[in-house]
Structure formats: C-alpha cells, structure tokens
N, C-alpha and C positions, 0 to 999 in steps of 0.2 A: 459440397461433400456428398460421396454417393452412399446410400444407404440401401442393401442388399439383406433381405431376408435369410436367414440360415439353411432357411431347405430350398432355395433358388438353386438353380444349376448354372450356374455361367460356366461358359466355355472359354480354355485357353485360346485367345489369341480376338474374342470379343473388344470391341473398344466402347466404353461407358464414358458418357461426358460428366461434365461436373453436376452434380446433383440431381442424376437423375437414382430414380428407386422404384425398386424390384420387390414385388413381393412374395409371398408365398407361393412354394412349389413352381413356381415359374421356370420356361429351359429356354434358354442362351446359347446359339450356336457359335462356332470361332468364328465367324466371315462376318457378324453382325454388329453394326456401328446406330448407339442409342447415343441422340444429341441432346446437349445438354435440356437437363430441366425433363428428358422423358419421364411418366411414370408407369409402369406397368403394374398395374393388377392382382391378386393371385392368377394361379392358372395359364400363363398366355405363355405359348410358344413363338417364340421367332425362331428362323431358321435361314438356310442359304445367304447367298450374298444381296443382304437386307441393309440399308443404310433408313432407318428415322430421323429426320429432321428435331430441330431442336421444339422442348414441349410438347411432343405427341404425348397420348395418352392410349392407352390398351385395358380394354375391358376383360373378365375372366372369361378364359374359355374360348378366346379369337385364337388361331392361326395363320401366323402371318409371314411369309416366305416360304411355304412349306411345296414340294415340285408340283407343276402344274399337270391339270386333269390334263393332259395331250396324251394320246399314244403314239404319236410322234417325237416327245421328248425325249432325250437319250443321255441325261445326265450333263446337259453344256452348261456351262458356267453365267448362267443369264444374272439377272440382276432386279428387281424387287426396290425403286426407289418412294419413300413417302415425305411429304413436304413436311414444315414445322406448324405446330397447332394443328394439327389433324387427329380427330377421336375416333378411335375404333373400339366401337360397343362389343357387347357379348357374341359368343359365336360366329365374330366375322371371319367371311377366310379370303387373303389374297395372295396369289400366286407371281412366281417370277415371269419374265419371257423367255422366248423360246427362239431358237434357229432358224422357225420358219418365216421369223418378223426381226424385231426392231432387237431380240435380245434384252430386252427391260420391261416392264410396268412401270408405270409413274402415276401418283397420286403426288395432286398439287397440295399447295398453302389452305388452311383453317379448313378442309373438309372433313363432314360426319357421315360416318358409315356405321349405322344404325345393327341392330341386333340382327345376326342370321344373313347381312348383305354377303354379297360376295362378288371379288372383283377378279377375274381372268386373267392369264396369259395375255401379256401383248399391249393392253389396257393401258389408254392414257387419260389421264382426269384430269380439268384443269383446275382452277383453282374455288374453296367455297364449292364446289359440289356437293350434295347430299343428296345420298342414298337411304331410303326407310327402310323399315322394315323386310328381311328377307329380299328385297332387291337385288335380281342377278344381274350382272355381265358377261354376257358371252365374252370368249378371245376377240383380239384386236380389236374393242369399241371402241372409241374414243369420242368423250363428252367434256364439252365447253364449260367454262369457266361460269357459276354459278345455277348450273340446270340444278331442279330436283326431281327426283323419279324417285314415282311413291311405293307402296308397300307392295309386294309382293307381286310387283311389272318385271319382265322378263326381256332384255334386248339380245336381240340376234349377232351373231358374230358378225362382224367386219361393219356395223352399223356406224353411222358417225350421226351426233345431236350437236346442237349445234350452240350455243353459249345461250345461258338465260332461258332454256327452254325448260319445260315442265311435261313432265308423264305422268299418268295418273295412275293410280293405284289397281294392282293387276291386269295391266296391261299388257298384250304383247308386241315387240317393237321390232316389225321387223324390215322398217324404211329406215331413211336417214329422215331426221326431224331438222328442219329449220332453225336456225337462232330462232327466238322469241317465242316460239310455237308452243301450243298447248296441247297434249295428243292424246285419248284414252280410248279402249275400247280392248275388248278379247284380242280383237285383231284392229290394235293402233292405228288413230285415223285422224286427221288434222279436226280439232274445234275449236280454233282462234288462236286469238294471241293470248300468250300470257301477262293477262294484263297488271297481276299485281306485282308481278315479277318487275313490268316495264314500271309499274309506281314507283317500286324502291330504287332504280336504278335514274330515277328522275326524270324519267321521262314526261312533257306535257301533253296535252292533248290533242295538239297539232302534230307532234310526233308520233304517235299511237295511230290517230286518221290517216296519215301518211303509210303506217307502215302497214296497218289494214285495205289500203287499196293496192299496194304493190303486191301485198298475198293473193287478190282480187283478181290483179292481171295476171301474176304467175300460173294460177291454176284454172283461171276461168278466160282468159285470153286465147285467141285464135292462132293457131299453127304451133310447131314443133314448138318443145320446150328452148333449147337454143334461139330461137327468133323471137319467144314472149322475153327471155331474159333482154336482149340486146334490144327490145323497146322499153323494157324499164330500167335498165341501164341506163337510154336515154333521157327517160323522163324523171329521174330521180338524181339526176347528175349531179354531185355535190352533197348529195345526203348520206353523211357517214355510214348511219343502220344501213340503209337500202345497200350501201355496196358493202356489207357486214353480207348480208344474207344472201346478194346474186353471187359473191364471191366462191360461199357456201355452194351453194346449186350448181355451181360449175365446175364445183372439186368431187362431183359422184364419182364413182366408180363401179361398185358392184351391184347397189340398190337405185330405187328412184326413190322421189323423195313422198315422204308421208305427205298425203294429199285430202283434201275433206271427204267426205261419205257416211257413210251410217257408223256409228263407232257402239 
C-alpha cells in the first residue's frame, strides 16, 4: 500500500508502485514512474521522464530528473533511468540526456550517491557504483560496475573508468582510468591497483601480480600503445581480467588513458 504525505504533490498521470512512500513537501512529476517499495524523503523533487527502479531510496533536498546543465538542450524528451536499490543522499542532482548522445542517463543496481554528488547528461553507471561526497560527473562519463570515486574528485566529460577502479578524493579525472586502477592527484594520475577493491572481488595473489605486470608493460613497454597491447594480449592470453582491461585500452576515443606520474 502506498502511503503519500498530505503536503506531497504528486502529479496526474505519475505511476507509484506498491508500497512505496512520499513524504513531506515532496513534488511528483506526471512522466515519473516510483518502483515499488521506493521511499522518498521529505523535500525531493523528481521530475521529467524519470523511471526509479524498485526500492530506491531519495534523500531530502536531491533533485532528480530535473533538464540538464547543456545549453544545447531544447527541451527533447530524454530520459533519466535509475536501477533498484540505489540511494540518493542529500542534495544529489541527476540530470536526463540529451540529443547530443544516447538520449538517457542510466544508473545501475544497489548504487550510492552520496550528499552533493552529481551525476550529468548522457551518464552511464554501472552497477554498485559509489559516488562520495560532492562527487561530480561531467556529461557522457560512463563508469564501470563497482568503481568508487571519492569526495569531491571531479571527472571530465566524455571520460570512461573502467569497472572496479577507484579515484581518490579531490581528484581531477581527466583520462580514461583502467578497470582496477587506482588514480588520485589535482591532476589524476595512475598509483596502482586497487588492491582492496581486487580483495573483495576475490581475487588471489597470483592474480593481482599478474595484473600488475600487464599495467607494467602497458605503460612502461617499448613502442606505440597499440603494439604494447597486442603483446600483452599475447602474453596474457586466456586471462579473463587481462582481456577485461586491453579490451578497455582499445575502446579510447577522445582521451588517453590515465597513466603513472607525480599525482
């Protein structure tokens, strides 16, 4: 059964699933679909064509579908999707897409977007992502399935992270990061792997040495980036991660990829 606060605004033509609840002052656009079991907050606007997965939860004071920071947007009908079990703390804000991409945002399954994050146009998250603190997204990033990027790190538009990887806190990201990678600094810069990340994901210690010397020859091998891949493509052949991450390296497009240096 749903349970709606008296001073909520729901909009005609909203669809509310079973048991989910609204609280105080809260506004409800008509294009916006809460799956069952959501709960919202006082305070929290949805708006546009925003579909919540079943059990999200909304902090007071997020907004969350509301048109995107583009001066290019002209009002097109994008779309704002969020998986189920994903928390959005205080003051998040995340925006639809736009014309000039894919037309959607997407936030995956069980991720937390922490107070003040904010997530871009275009933006695709996969799943178990978390975002700290004030954590921005430029338009079109799109970050792998359990990275976390910490408090108040900043990533650049069109950057792509790569699943499992980890940013550190007020960083700026303006490569593509690796699966596994670890990157911090003013100006983001590869410092290993992320090795507690590879703990919980089970990885052994043979697999971690492994995957620290592919990093090894990636960035510290002789000739073109294309020619270090297709020799660790050779010599890793058969090893799931390794081709997790040359596959990565050879999906650039706009950036290179975050590499070591002074961070």
């Amino acid at each position: 059964m749903t349970n709606i606060h008296p001073t909520a605004v729901i909009a005609q033509g909203a669809v509310l699933g079973p048991g989910v609840r609204v609280g105080p002052f809260c506004v409800v656009g008509p294009h916006v679909i809460l799956g069952a079991g959501c709960v919202l907050h006082s305070h929290v606007v949805i708006e546009g064509q925003t579909d919540l997965g079943e059990h999200c939860e909304v902090f007071p004071f997020a907004a969350v579908g509301t048109p995107p920071q583009d001066l290019k947007y002209d009002g097109e009908d994008s779309r704002l999707t969020i998986g189920s079990r994903t928390r959005i703390r205080e003051h998040a804000t995340l925006h639809p897409g736009t014309a000039g991409d894919r037309m959607e945002t997407r936030v995956g399954t069980g991720c937390l977007l922490m107070v003040g994050s904010h997530v871009a146009h275009d933006c695709v998250l996969g799943n178990n992502v978390i975002l700290a603190n004030n954590a921005t997204l430029g338009g079109h990033v799109t970050v792998g399935d359990g990275t976390i990027i910490g408090g108040l790190a900043a990533v650049h538009q069109f950057v792509r992270i790569g699943a499992g990887a980890i940013i550190g806190g007020m960083s700026g990201v303006e490569a593509d990061v690796l699966p596994h990678a670890r990157v911090k600094g003013e100006r983001a810069r590869l410092a290993g792997l992320n090795l507690i990340g590879l703990e919980r994901q089970g990885a052994d210690r043979a697999a971690v040495r492994s995957l620290q010397r592919l990093y090894d020859l990636i960035f510290a091998g002789e000739g073109p980036l294309e020619q270090r891949l297709t020799e660790v493509e050779r010599r890793f052949a058969g090893d799931p991660m390794a081709a997790e991450v040359i596959a990565f390296a050879r999906g650039r497009t706009r950036f290179p990829l975050c590499g070591p240096g002074r961070a």
